[in-house]
C-alpha positions in Angstrom: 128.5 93.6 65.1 128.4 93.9 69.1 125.4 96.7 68.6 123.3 94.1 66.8 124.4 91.3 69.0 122.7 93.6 71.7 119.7 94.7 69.8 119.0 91.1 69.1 119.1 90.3 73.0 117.2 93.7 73.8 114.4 93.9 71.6 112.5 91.0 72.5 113.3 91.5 75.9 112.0 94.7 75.8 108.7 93.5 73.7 108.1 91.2 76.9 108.4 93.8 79.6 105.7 95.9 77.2 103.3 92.5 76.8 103.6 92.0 80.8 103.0 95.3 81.8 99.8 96.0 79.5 98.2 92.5 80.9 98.8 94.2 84.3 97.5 97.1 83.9 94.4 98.1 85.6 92.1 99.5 82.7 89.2 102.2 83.2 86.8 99.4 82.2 88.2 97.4 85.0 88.2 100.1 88.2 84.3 100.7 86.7 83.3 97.5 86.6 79.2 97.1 88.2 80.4 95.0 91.0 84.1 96.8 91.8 81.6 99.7 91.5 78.7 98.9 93.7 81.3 98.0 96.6 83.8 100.6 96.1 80.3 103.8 96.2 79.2 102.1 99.3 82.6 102.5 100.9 82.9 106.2 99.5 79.3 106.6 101.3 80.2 105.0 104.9 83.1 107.3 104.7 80.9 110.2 104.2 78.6 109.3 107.1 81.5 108.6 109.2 82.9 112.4 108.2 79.3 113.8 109.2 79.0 112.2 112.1 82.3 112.7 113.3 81.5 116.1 112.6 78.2 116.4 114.9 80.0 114.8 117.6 77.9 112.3 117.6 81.0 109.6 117.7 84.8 110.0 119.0 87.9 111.2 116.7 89.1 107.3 118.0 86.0 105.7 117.0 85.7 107.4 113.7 89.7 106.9 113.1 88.8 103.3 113.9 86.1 102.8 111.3 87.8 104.6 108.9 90.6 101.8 109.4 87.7 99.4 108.7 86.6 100.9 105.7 90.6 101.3 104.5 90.9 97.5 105.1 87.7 96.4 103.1 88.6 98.7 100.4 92.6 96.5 100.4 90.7 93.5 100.3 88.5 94.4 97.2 91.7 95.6 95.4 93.2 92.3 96.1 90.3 90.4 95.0 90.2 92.3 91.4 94.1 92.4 91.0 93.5 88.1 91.4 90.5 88.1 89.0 91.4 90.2 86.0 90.3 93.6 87.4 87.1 92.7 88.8 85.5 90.9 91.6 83.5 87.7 91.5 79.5 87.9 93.0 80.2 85.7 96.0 83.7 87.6 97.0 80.9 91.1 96.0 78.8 89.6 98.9 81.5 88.8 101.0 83.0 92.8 101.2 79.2 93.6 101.5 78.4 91.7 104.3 81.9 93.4 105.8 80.8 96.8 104.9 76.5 95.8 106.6 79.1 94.9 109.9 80.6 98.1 110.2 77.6 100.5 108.2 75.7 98.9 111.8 78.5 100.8 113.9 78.2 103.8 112.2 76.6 106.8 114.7 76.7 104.1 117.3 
């Protein structure tokens, strides 16, 4: 008697916690996603730049560490915007990291 008592309690508890945790995950589908895409490559590509020009000397360890930090916080914001919209980003919050990632592309070998 006190198993199934607890079974009956557990059960659909733990069918809930399953239910909750699939809507939050983050699916392939929605890392991939065009726009999630298109602003997540460009990062991947200022950090590149940054690397190479770090690496010709053509800006400071500071300077690069700095845009890095940039880069790091644009990147946090884009994850924030998909984790509030279903795993992806809207077009005007898309243009809104791009114009972001134009400000600090511009500093780039600066």
């Amino acid at each position: 008697m006190v198993i199934s008592k607890t079974l009956r309690f557990a059960i659909p508890l733990i069918g809930a916690l399953a239910i909750a945790g699939a809507a939050q995950a983050e699916t392939q589908w929605d890392r991939d996603h065009p726009r999630r895409d298109q602003v997540n490559d460009r990062l991947a590509n200022q950090n590149a730049r940054i690397k190479t020009e770090r690496k010709e000397g053509e800006i400071s360890g500071a300077r690069a560490a700095a845009l890095h930090k940039e880069d790091r916080t644009i990147r946090s914001e884009e994850r924030g915007m998909a984790a509030q919209n279903g795993g992806h980003v809207t077009a005007t919050e898309q243009k809104a990291l791009n114009q972001q990632e134009n400000q600090t592309s511009r500093q780039i070998g600066k």
